[in-house]
C-alpha positions in Angstrom: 0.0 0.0 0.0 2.9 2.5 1.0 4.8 1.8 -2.2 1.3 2.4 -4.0 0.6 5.4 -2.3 4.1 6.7 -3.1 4.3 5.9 -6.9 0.6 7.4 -7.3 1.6 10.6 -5.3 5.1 11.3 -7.7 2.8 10.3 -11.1 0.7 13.5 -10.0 3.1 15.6 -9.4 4.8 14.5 -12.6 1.6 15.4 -14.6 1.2 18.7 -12.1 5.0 19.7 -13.4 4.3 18.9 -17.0 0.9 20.7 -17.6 2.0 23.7 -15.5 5.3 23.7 -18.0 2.6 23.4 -20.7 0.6 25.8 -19.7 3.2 28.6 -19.6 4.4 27.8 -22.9 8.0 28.1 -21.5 9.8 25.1 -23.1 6.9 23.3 -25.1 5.7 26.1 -27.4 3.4 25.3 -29.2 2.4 28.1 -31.5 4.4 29.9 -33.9 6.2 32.8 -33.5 8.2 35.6 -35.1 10.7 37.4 -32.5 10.6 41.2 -33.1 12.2 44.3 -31.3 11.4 47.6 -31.0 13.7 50.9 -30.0 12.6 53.3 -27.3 14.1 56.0 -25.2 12.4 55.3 -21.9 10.0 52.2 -21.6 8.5 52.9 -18.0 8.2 50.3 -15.9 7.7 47.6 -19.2 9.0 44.0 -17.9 10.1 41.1 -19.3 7.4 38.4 -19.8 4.4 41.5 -19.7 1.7 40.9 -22.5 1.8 42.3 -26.8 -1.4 43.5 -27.8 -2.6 44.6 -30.6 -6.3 45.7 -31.1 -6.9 44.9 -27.5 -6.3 41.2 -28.7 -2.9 39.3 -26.6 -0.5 38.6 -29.8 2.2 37.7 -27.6 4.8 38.2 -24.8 8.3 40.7 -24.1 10.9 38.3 -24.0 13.5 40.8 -23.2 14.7 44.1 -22.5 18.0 45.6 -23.1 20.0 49.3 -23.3 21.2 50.0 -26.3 23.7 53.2 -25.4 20.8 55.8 -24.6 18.2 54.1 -26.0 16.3 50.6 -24.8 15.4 47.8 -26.9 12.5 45.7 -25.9 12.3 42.0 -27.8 9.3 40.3 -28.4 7.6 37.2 -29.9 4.6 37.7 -31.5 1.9 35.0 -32.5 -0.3 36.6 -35.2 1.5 37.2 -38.7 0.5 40.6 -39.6 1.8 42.9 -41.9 3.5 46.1 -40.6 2.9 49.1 -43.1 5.0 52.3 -43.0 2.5 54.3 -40.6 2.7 51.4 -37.8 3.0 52.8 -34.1 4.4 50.6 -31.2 3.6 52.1 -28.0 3.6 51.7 -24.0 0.2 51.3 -22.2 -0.8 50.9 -18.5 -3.3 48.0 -17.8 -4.7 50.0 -15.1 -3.7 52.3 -12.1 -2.1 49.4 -9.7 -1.4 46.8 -12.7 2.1 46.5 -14.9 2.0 47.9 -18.4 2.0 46.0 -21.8 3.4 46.7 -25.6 0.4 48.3 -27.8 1.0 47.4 -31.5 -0.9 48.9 -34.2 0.1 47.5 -37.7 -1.1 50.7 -39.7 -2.8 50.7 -42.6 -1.9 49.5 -46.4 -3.7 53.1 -47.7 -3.6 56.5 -45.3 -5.7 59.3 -47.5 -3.8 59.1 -51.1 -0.4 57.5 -50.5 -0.2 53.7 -50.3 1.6 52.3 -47.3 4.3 49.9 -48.0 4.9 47.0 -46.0 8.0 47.3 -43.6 10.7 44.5 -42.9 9.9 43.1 -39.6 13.4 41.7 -39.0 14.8 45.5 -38.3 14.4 46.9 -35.2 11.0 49.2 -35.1 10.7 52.8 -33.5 8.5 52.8 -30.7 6.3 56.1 -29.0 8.2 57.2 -25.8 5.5 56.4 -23.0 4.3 59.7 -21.1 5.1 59.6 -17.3 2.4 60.9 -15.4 4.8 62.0 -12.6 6.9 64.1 -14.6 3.9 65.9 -16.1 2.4 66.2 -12.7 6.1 67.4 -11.6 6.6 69.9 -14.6 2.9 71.4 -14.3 3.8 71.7 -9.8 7.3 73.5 -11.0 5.5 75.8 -14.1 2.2 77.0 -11.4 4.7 77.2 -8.1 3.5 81.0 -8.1 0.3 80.0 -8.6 -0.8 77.6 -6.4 1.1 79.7 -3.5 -0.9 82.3 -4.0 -4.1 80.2 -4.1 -3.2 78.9 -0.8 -2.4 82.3 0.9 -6.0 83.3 -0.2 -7.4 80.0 1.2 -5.2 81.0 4.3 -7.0 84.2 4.3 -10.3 83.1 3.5 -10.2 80.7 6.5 -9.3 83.4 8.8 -12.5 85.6 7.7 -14.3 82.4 8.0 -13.2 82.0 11.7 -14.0 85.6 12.4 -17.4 85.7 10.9 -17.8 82.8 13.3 -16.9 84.2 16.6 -19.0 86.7 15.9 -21.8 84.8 15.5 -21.3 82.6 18.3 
């Protein structure tokens, strides 16, 4: 019974290890895939393994970030084979407030008005929108109003004070 017990208990785990390997797609991958990168200066908080999306639809996975001097080149593999025309644009999105970010790909289009798109080599590396920080625009807009938002809180000072004598007065 105990050795029964024991070789049931390892055959589980075995098939616990293997379908959790499977699931991840880490070293059985199933689907294909072409690997592309894409140049940015700043890439915000983007981390290896985050999703690819493109329409709101999860074409595939970072596989890796590296510098490249002053500039950082994020690697991907990406599931759906789509055509990238000349007006593509590869940008930085936040999930949400408390969640990680992911890669936004739009492919562009093969026509924009009257000039015909061609398609672009997806071998080279592509140039990506630099993400906006909210911090630093928060930060430069504190720095730009400084005067500002001193003097609002002097009158709100003041007002407070008016407020307390009216008060008094009426007690």
């Amino acid at each position: 019974n105990e050795i029964a017990v024991g070789v049931l208990f390892f055959v589980g785990l075995a098939i616990l290890g293997y379908f959790t390997i499977a699931m991840k797609d880490e070293i059985f991958e199933t689907r294909k895939f072409t690997m592309m990168s894409v140049e940015f200066q700043s890439v915000n908080g983007l981390q290896k393994g985050e999703r690819v999306r493109m329409f709101g639809v999860d074409v595939g996975t970072v596989t890796k970030i590296a510098l490249n001097g002053r500039s950082v080149v994020v690697h991907f593999k990406m599931y759906e084979d789509t055509p990238f025309y000349e007006n593509y644009k590869v940008s930085i999105c936040a999930q949400s407030i408390m969640m990680g970010k992911y890669l936004a790909l739009d492919p562009g289009t093969p026509v924009t008005g009257n000039k015909e798109n061609a398609i672009i080599d997806r071998e080279k590396t592509l140039k990506g929108v630099t993400p906006i920080d909210v911090f630093d625009l928060v930060q430069t807009m504190l720095a730009e109003n400084r005067d500002d938002i001193r003097a609002s809180t002097r009158n709100i000072r003041q007002f407070s004070g008016e407020m307390n004598e009216v008060m008094a007065k009426i007690n």
